[in-house]
Every structure is written in C-alpha cells, then in structure tokens.
C-alpha positions in Angstrom: 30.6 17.9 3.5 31.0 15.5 6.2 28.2 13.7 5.7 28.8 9.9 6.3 26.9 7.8 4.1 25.8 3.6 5.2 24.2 1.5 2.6 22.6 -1.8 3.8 21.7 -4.0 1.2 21.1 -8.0 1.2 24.1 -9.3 1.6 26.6 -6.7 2.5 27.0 -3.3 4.2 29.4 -0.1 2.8 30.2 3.2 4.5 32.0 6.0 2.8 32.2 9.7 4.1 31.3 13.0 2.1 34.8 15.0 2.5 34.6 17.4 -0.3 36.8 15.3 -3.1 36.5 17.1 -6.1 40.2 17.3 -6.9 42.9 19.7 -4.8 41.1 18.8 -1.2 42.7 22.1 0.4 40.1 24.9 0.0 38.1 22.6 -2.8 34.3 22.9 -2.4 33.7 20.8 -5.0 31.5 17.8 -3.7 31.5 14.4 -5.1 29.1 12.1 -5.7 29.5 8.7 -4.1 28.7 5.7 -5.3 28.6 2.1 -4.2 28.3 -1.2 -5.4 25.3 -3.4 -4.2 26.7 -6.4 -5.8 23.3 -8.7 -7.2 20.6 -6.8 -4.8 18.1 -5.2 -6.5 18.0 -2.3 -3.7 19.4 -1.0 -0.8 18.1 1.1 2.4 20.7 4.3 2.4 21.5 6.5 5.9 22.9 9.6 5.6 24.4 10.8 8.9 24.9 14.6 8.9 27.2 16.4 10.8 24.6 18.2 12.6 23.5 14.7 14.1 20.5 14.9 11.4 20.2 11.0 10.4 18.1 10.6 7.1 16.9 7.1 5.9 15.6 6.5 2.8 14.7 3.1 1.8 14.1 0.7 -1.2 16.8 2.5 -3.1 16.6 0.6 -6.8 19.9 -0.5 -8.2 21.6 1.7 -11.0 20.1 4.6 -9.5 21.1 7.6 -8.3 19.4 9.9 -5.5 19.6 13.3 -3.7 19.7 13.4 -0.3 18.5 17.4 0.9 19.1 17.3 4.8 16.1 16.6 7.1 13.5 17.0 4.3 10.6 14.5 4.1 10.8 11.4 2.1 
C-alpha cells in the first residue's frame, strides 16, 4: 500500500498509486491490482516506487501480461 506505480511505454506515460482499493477504503486491507493500458506498444518498462524510497524497475514488460512486483528483490 502506497506504492506508486509509473509505466513508460512508446508513446505514452501512466502513473497510478497502490492505496488499498478493495471496496470500503476505511480499515480495508484488501489490495488491488492495477492495470494500465499501453495502447499499441508491445511492452512497457514498469517503476514501482515504494514507500520506503525502495524504487524497482523492471523492464520489457509484454503486453496482456500481468506481473508481481515483491519489494527490492532481484529481477
């Protein structure tokens, strides 16, 4: 939670933030996944910004996938 999330892709940039979602906000712990739209690109470099300060990249993301970002651990 609290994680904000930058996608890069040809073409375009998108940002979202990790607040929880999941429904009733107050007290939820549920956690979300995000997604984004890349338009045409066939892949995208994704930057997870913790709230720690912890920045992960991970790039060459393939389109119509989905990934799992553990902080700080190796790519």
């Amino acid at each position: 939670m609290g994680a904000r999330v930058t996608v890069n892709y040809p073409g375009g940039k998108s940002f979202a933030e990790n607040n929880g979602g999941g429904g009733g906000e107050n007290a939820s712990q549920g956690s979300q996944p995000l997604h984004f739209g890349i338009g045409t690109a066939s892949s995208a470099t994704v930057t997870v910004t913790w709230p720690s300060g912890t920045v992960d990249v991970v790039s060459a993301v393939p389109a119509n996938s989905s990934i799992k970002v553990i902080e700080g651990s190796p790519r």
